[in-house]
C-alpha positions as CSV (number, residue, x, y, z in Angstrom):
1,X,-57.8,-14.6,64.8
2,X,-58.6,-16.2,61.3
3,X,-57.2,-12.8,59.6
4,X,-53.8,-12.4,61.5
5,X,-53.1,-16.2,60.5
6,X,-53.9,-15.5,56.9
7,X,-52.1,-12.3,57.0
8,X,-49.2,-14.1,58.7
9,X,-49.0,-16.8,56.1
10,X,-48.8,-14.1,53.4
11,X,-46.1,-12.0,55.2
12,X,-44.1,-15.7,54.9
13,X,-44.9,-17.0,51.2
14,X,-43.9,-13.2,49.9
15,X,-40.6,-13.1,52.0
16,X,-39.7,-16.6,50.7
17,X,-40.5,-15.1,46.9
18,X,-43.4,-17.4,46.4
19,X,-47.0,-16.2,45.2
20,X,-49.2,-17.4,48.3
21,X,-52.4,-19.4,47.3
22,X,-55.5,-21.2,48.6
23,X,-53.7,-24.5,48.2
24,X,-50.4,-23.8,49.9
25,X,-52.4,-22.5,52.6
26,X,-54.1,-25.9,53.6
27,X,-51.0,-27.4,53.4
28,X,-50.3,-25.3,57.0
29,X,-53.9,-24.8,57.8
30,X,-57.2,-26.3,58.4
31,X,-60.5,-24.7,59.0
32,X,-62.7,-25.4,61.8
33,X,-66.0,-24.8,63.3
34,X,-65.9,-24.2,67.5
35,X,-69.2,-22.8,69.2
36,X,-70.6,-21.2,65.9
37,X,-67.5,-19.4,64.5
38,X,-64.8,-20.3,61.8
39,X,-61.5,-20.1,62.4
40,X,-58.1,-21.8,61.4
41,X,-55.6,-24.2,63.4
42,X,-52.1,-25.3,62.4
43,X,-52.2,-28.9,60.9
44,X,-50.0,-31.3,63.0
45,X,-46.7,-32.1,61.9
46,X,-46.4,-34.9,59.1
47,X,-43.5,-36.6,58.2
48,X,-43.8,-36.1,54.9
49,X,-43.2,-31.9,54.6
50,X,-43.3,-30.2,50.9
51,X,-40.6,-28.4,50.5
52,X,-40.7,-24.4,49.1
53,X,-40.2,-26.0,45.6
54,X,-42.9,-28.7,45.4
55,X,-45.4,-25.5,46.4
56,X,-44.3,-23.1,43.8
């Protein structure tokens, strides 16, 4: 599941024209640990989102 939302999240920074990185990534994303495996869940909303120029 960890691939497809990478993937996913690459697919979206190239359509918007921006170079995806590590960084923008866990803006969207954190990692976490459930029953011995690593995977990746959406961060909760904030009120304060970054828009597509603040992560170019």
């Amino acid at each position: 599941m960890g691939m497809v939302r990478i993937r996913h999240f690459e697919f979206i920074c190239r359509s918007q024209g921006l170079e995806p990185s590590v960084d923008k990534f866990r803006v969207f994303y954190q990692l976490i640990r459930n029953m011995g495996f690593y995977s990746f869940v959406q961060r909760g909303t904030r009120k304060t989102h970054k828009s597509a120029e603040e992560l170019s």
